[in-house]
N, C-alpha and C positions, 0 to 999 in steps of 0.2 A: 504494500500500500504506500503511496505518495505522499506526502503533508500537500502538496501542490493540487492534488487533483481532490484529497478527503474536505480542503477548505473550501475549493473552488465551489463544490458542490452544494455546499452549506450558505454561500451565498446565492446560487444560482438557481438550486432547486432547495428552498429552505422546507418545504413541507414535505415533499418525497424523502429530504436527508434528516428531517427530525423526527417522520413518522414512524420512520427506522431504527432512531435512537429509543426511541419511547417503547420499543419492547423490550428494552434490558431491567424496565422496572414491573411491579405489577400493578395492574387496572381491576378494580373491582368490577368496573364497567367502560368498556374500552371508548377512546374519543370517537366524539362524532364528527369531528372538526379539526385539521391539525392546527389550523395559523386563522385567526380572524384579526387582520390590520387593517378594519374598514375606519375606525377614528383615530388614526395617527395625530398624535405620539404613543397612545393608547393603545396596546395590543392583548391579545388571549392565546395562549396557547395550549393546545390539546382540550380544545371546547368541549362539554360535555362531559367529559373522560371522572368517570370516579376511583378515586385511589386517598393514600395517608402514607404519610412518613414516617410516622411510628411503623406501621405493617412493613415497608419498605425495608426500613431499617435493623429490624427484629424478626418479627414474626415469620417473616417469608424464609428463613434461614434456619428456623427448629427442626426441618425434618430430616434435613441434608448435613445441617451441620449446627445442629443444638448443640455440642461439644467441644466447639471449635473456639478457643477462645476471643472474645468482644471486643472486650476492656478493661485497661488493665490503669489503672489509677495509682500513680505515686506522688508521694508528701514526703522531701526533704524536712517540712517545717516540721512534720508531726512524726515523724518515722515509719509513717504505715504505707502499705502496697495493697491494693484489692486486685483480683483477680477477679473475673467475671466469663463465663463462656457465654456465650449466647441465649443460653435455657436460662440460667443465674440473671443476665441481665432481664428478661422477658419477665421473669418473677419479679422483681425490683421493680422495672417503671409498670407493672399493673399493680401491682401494691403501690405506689405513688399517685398511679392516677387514681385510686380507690379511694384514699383520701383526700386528692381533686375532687370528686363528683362528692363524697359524703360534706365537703364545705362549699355545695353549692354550686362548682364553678361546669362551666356550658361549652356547649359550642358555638365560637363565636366573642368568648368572655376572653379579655386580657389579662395574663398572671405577667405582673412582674417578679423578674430572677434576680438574688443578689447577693450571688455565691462567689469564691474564689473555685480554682479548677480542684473539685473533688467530686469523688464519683455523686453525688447526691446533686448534684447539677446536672447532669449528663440525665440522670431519671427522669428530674424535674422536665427539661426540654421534650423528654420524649414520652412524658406522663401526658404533656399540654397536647404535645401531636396526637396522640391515640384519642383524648375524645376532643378534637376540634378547636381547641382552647387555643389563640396567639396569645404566645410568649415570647416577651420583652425583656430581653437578659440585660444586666445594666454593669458593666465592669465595677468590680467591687474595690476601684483605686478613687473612685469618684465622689464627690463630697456631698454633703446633704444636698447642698442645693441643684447638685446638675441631678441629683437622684429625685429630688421635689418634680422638678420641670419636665421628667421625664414620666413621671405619675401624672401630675394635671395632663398631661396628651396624651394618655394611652388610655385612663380612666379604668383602670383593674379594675375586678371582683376582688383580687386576691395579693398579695407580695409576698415572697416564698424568699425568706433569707437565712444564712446562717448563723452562729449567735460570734462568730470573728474570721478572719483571716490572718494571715502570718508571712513574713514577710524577712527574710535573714533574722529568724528567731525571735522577732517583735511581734507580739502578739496585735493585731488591729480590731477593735472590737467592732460589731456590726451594728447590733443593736442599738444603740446609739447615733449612729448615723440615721437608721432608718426611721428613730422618734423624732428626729430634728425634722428630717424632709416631711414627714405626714404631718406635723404642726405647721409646715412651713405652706404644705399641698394645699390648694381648693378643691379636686376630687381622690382626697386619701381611700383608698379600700377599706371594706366592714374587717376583713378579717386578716391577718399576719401570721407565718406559719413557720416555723424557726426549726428551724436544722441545727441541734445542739450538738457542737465538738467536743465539748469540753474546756476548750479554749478561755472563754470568759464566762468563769464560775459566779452565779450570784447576779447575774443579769433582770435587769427590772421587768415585770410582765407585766402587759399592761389586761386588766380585766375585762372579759368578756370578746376583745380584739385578737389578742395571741395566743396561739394554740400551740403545743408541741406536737412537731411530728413523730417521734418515737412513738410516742403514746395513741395518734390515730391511728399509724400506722398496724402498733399493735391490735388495735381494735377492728381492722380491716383485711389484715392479712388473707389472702387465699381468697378475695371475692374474685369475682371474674368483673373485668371490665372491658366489655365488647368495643372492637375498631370503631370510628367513627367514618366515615366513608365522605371524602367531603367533594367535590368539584376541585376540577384542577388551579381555577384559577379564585378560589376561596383563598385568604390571607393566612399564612402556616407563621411567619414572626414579623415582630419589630425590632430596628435597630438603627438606633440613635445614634447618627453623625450630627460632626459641624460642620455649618456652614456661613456663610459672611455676614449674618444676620449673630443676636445673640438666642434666639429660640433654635435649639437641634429641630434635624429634621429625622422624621418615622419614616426610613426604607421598609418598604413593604414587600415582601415577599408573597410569591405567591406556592401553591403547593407542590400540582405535577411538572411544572417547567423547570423549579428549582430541584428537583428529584431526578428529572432527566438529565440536567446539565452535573448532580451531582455523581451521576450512574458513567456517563462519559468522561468526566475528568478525570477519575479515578484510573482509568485502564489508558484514553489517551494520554494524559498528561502527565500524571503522575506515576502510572505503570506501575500498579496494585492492584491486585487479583484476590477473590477469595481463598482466607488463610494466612496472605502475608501481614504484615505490618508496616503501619504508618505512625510516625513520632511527630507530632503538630507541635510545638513550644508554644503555642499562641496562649492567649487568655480565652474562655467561652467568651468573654463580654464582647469578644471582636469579630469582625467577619470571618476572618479565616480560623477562630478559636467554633464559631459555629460551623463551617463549612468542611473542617478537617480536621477538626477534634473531636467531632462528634459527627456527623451524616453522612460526609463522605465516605471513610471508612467505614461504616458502619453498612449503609448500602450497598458498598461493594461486597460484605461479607469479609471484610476486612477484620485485622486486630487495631483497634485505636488504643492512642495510647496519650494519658493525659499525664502531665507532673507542673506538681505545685512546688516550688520553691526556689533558688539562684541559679545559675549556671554555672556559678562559681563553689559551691557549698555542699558536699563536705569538701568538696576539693574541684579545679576545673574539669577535671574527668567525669563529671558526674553525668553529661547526655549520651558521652561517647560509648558509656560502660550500661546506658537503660539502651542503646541502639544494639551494643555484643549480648547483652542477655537474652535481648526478646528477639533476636536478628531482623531489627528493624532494615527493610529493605530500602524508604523514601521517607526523609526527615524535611522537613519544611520550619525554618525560623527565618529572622530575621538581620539584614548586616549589623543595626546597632551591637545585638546578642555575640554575631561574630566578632567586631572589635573590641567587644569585653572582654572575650575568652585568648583575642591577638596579645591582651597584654599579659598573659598568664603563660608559665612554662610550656613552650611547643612538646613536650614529654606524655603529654596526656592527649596528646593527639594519637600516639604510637604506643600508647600500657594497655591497647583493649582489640580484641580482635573485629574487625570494621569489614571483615571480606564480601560481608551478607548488604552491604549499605551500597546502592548504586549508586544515589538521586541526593544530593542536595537541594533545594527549592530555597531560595530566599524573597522576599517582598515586606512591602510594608512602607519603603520607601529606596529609593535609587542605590543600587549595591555601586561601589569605586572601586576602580579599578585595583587597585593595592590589597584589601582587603578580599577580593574574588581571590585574587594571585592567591593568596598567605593560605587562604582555605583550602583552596584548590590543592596546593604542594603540599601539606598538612597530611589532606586527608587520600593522597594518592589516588588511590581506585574509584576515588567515588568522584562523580560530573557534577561539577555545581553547575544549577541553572537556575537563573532572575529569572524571574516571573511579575508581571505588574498586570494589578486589576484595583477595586474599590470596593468601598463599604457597598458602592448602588450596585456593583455588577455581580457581587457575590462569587464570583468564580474568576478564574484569570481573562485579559481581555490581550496581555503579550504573553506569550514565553514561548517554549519549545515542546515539543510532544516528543517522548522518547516511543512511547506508547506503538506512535502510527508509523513515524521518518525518523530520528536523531542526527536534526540540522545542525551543523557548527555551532561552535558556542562563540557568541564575541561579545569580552569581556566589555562592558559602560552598556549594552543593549538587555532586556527585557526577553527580545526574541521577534518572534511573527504575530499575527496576527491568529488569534483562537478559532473554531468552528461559531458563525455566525455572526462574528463581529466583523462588518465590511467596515475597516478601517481610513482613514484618511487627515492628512496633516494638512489645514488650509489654513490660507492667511485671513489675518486678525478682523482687517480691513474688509477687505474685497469680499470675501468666504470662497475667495477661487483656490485648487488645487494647487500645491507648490510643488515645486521641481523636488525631485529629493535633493539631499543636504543642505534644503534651505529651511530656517526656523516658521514652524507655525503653530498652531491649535491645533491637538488630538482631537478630533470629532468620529462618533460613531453613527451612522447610513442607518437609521430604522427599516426595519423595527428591531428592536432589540432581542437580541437571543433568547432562549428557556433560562432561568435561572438570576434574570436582572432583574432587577425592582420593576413592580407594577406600577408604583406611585410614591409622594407621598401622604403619609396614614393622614385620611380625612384632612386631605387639603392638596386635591386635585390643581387647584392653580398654582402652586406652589412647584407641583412640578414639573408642567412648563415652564413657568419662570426659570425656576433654577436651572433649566440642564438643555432647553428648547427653544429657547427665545435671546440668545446672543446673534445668530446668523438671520439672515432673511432664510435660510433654503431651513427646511424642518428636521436639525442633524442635533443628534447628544453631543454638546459639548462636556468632555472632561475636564475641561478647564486648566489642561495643564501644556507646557509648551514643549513640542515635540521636532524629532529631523528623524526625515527616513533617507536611509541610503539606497545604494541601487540595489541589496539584493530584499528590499523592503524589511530588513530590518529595522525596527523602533528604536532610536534614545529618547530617554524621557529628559527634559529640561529643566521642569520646576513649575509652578502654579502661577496661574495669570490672576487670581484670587486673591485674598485675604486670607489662605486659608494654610496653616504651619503641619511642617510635620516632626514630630518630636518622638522620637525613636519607634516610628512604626503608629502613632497617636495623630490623628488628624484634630487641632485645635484651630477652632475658631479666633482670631486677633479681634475681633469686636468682643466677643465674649468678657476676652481679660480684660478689656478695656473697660467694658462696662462695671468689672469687678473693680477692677482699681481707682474708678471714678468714685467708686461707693463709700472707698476712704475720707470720713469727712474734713479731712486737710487736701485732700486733691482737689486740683479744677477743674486739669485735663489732663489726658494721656492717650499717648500712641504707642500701639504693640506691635511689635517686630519678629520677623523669624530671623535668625542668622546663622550662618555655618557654624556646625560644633561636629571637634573629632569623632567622637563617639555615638551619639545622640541622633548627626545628620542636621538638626537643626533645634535651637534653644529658643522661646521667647525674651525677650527683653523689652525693658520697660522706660520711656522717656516721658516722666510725668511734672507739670508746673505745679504749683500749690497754690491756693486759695490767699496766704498770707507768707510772705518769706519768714524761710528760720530763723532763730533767732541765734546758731551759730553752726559750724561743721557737726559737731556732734548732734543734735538737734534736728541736722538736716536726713543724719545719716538715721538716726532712729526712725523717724517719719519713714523713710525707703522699707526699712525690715518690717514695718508694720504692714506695708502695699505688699509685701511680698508674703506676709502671713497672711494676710487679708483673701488674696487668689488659691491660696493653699487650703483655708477652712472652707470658701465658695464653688470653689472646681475641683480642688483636691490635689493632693502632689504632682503629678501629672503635666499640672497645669501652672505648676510654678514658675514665676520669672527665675532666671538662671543670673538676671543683673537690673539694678534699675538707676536708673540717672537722676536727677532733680535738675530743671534748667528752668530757666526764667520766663520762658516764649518756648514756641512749638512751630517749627518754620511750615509755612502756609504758602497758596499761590495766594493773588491777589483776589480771585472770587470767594475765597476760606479751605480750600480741598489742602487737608494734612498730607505734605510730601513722605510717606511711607520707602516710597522706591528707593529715594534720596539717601531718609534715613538709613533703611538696612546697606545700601550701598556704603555708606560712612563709615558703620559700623565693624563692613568687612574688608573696610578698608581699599574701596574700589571707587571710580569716578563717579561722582551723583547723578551724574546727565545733564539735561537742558535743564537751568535754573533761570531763563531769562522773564519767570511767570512770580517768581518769589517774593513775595511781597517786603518781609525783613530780612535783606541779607545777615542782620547781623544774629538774629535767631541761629541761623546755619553755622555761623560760624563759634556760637557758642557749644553746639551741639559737637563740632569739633573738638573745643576745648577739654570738655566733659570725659572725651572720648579717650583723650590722652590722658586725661587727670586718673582717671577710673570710675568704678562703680563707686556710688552710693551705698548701694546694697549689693551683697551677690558672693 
C-alpha cells in the first residue's frame, strides 16, 4: 500500500474510503448515510449509524480476548500498578456506571472528570460512554476558577473527582479546589462523587452533595448496566481549550466519526494491533491523554498504558524500564518531557532492554531539531516521529504513517498530510495558495475528517467565528503559520493568535491578562509567549500599576503577588515565568497593545515597523526593563 494513493483516496472519494474505514469498528445499526456536508462548515458522519465507545472499546473484545491485558495503570507518586485484562476492566466501568445511573445521571447528562491519570478515571470516561453520559474531563493542574468556568458551560448532573493528586511527592488536595469552583459556579451540580486515595485524610464533606464512591460502589456491584446505543453523530465528550477570548471553548466530539478515526490511527499511524502496547505520557485532561490513553488503544484491542508521576523519579529510567516490562511497542510524549530527560544521564537510555519499542511519537508543540537528534541517537532502534494535530482535531492532522508507507523522517517537519485532511498553506492576505517554501496559514479544505470537532458545545456561532470566518473561501483555519516544501512536507511556524504554548498546554494570553488585571494594584497588562529551553515557550508579564511604588522593593512585591495571583486563578500551568512593572505599555496611535513588538524585544529580535507607535518612549523603556530584569520571576 502507498501513503500516496491511501491519502489521495481519502480526499477524492471521502465516503467510499471512510465507509471502509467504518467497519473496523462495531455498529449496532449500520449507517445509512456515510458523509452529509449539505450545511458546510457543519458536517455528519456515518448518519444514522448506531454504535458506543464504551462497547467499542471493551465489550467487543471479551470473547476473543477477555484475557488479554487492557490497562495497566502506574503511580510513581503512590507506588501502586493495576493490572487490568479486558474482562477486569469491563467489570470496573459497569460497576462505575452502576453508580452513574443509581445518582441519577442520563443520556445526554454532562459529568465533569477531575482526576489525575489513575485507573479510576479511565472507568469514569468509559462508565459516561456506556450509558450516553458527555464527559468533560478537566486537567486536574487547573485552579478553581478555570474548573468554575468550565462547570457554568457544560452544566453537569454530576462532578466525579478525586479527594488529591500528587505531584514529585507533594500531595495536591482536590477537594478543595473543587468547593472553591462550585461556590464560585452559577450552574454547580446536585451531587459530587469522590474517588478517595487516601491521599488527603480528613477531607470536609459536604452534606447531602458528596457521596463516596467506594461505598456506592459497594452497594452496586454486579448490577448489569446495559450499552447505551447512541447515533453517530450524538456528542460522546467535552474538552476545554483556549482561545483569544478569556471564556475556553467546549470541543465537541462526536461518537462514530471519533471511533473510526480512532480505529484507523491506531494500525495506520501509530502501528498497534490487538495485544500490543501503547505508553501515552499525556495527562487524560488532554487530547491526546483522551485519545491514546485511553480509546485509542483500547479500540484497537490494544494494552494502554497510563503513569502518574515525573519522568524523572525514582530515577530518569523510569518510562524506559514501564516500555522493557510491558514491551511497549509505540510511546507517544512530548519534546518538553524529552528535554527534561536531555538533561539527565544518557545511561538510562541504555540500562533497559528497548528492542520491542519501534515508534516514538512526539506533539504537543514543534519538536527542534537538537532534541529529535539527542533522542533519536539515544534511543537507536527506535524512529522518532513528530506528529502535529489539536485539541479541535482530536487525532493527528501531520505526521507519518508507518502503519501504510514509512516516508523519510525530516527532522523540524511534522510529516504529510493524514487520511482526510486536504491540507493547504495560503496567504494571510489574499487566501491564495502559496508556492511551497513560502510562509503562510495552515488551513484545512472541509469538510473535516471523522474524529474533529462537530462544534463548539452550545455555541454554534462561535464556531465559525473561530476557525471559518478569517478567509472569504469557507476553509478551517489553524491559525498557525506554516511552509511546505516540495515533497509536501509541513513545518509548523508558530501561531498567528494570541494563543501560547507552554510545554504541550495551549494558554490563552487574554486569559492571564484578565487575571493579572484582577490585581487591585494593576491597571494594565500585556501577556506574552517567549522562547524557553525546555518548556518551548513561557508566558511573561508587562504590567503598569494603578499608583507607582513606593520603592524597588515594593515594586518587586506587587510583581510576586500578579504572579501568585494567575497561579491560585489558572493554576500553575499558567504561571508567569517573569513579570516586568513599567510605567506605559507601548500602543499604536488608535490604542492596539504592540504584543509582536513586545515578544520580539523580549527575544531579543527586531520589533518590526514601529512607524504606528504612539510613545516611542514607552518602547524604549520596555527595553530598559529588559536588561534591568524581572521584577518577579
Amino acid at each position: 500500500m502507498r501513503y500516496d494513493d491511501f491519502h489521495r483516496r481519502s480526499i477524492e472519494d471521502p465516503e467510499g474510503f471512510w465507509g471502509e474505514q467504518a467497519q473496523a469498528i462495531h455498529w449496532h445499526k449500520a449507517p445509512e448515510r456515510i458523509l452529509d456536508d449539505s450545511k458546510p462548515p457543519f458536517r455528519k458522519w456515518f448518519v444514522g449509524g448506531l454504535t458506543n465507545l464504551c462497547y467499542n472499546a471493551v465489550d467487543r473484545h471479551l470473547e476473543t480476548g477477555g484475557d488479554r491485558l487492557a490497562l495497566v495503570a502506574i503511580s510513581t507518586e503512590t507506588g501502586e500498578t493495576r493490572e487490568l485484562s479486558y474482562r477486569q476492566l469491563h467489570r470496573e466501568v459497569v460497576d462505575f456506571a452502576a453508580v452513574l445511573v443509581a445518582l441519577g445521571v442520563g443520556r445526554g447528562d454532562r459529568v465533569v472528570i477531575y482526576m489525575p491519570n489513575m485507573a479510576e478515571a479511565v472507568f469514569a470516561m468509559l462508565a459516561c460512554a456506556r450509558i450516553g453520559a458527555v464527559h468533560s474531563v478537566v486537567f486536574g493542574g487547573f485552579a478553581a476558577h478555570n474548573l468554575a468556568l468550565r462547570i457554568d458551560d457544560a452544566k453537569p448532573a454530576l462532578l466525579i473527582a478525586a479527594d488529591a493528586g500528587s505531584r514529585g511527592g507533594k500531595v495536591i488536595p482536590y477537594k478543595p479546589l473543587v468547593d472553591a469552583a462550585l461556590a464560585q459556579a452559577t450552574s454547580p451540580p446536585p451531587r459530587v462523587l469522590i474517588v478517595d486515595r487516601g491521599l488527603a485524610p480528613g477531607g470536609s464533606r459536604v452534606e447531602g452533595r458528596d457521596v463516596d464512591y467506594a461505598t456506592l460502589r459497594a452497594a452496586h456491584a454486579g448490577t448489569d448496566v446495559p450499552v447505551a446505543w447512541l447515533e453517530s453523530n450524538e456528542p460522546s465528550y467535552l474538552l476545554y481549550t483556549s482561545g483569544t477570548t478569556g471564556k475556553p471553548k467546549g470541543v465537541q466530539r462526536d461518537v462514530g466519526g471519533y471511533a473510526v478515526a480512532m480505529a484507523l490511527s491506531m494500525w495506520a499511524i501509530y502501528d498497534v494491533r490487538p495485544g500490543q502496547a501503547m505508553f501515552s505520557t499525556s495527562d487524560v485532561g488532554w487530547a491526546v491523554g483522551h485519545s491514546y490513553n485511553v480509546y485509542g488503544p483500547l479500540i484497537a484491542g490494544a494494552t494502554a498504558i497510563l503513569y502518574e508521576g515525573l519522568p524523572t523519579a525514582p530515577d530518569a529510567g523510569i518510562w524506559w524500564k514501564i516500555c522493557a516490562d510491558y514491551g511497549v511497542r509505540t510511546m507517544f510524549s512530548s519534546p518538553t518531557a524529552i528535554r527534561v530527560l536531555k538533561k539527565q544521564d544518557p545511561k538510562f537510555l541504555r540500562q533497559y532492554d528497548l528492542s520491542a519499542l519501534r515508534y516514538l511519537f512526539l506533539a504537543g508543540e514543534p519538536l527542534d531539531e537538537p532534541t529529535a537528534s539527542w533522542i533519536n541517537t539515544g534511543l537507536g532502534g527506535t524512529t522518532i516521529i513528530d506528529n502535529y494535530w489539536q485539541t479541535e482535531t482530536g487525532w493527528p492532522v501531520l505526521a507519518l504513517m508507518p502503519g501504510v508507507e514509512m516516508k523519510p523522517v525530516k527532522f523540524g517537519s511534522p510529516g504529510l498530510p493524514m487520511p482526510g485532511y486536504d491540507l493547504r498553506v495560503i496567504d494571510e492576505a489574499t487566501g491564495e495558495r502559496v508556492p511551497p517554501g513560502t510562509k503562510g496559514v495552515l488551513v484545512i479544505q472541509p469538510p473535516l475528517p471523522p474524529g474533529c470537532m462537530t462544534t463548539v458545545w452550545n455555541d454554534d456561532a462561535r464556531f465559525v467565528s473561530s476557525y471559518f470566518s478569517h478567509f472569504k473561501a469557507l476553509v478551517y483555519s489553524s491559525l498557525d503559520w506554516a511552509i511546505q516544501d516540495e515533497d509536501g512536507y509541513t513545518f509548523i511556524l508558530g501561531r498567528t493568535d494570541d494563543v501560547i504554548n507552554v510545554a504541550g498546554h495551549r494558554l490563552g494570553t487574554r486569559e492571564i491578562e484578565e487575571s493579572v488585571a484582577s490585581h487591585p494594584a494593576v491597571a494594565e497588562a500585556a501577556v506574552i509567549g517567549v522562547a524557553d529551553e525546555i518548556k518551548g515557550q513561557v508566558p511573561i508579564v508587562f504590567a503598569t500599576l494603578k499608583q507607582a511604588a513606593s520603592d524597588a522593593q515594593a515594586q518587586h512585591a506587587t510583581a510576586g503577588e500578579m504572579m501568585r495571583t494567575v497561579a491560585d486563578q489558572l493554576g500553575a500551568v499558567a504561571r508567569p515565568a517573569r513579570v516586568y512593572v513599567v510605567s506605559a505599555l507601548p500602543k499604536t496611535r488608535s490604542g492596539k497593545l504592540l504584543r509582536r513588538s513586545l515578544q520580539a524585544l523580549a527575544e531579543s529580535r527586531d520589533p518590526g515597523d514601529l512607524s504606528t507607535l504612539d510613545d516611542p518612549n514607552a518602547l524604549e523603556e520596555v527595553r530598559r526593563v529588559l536588561a534591568r530584569g524581572a521584577d518577579a520571576g
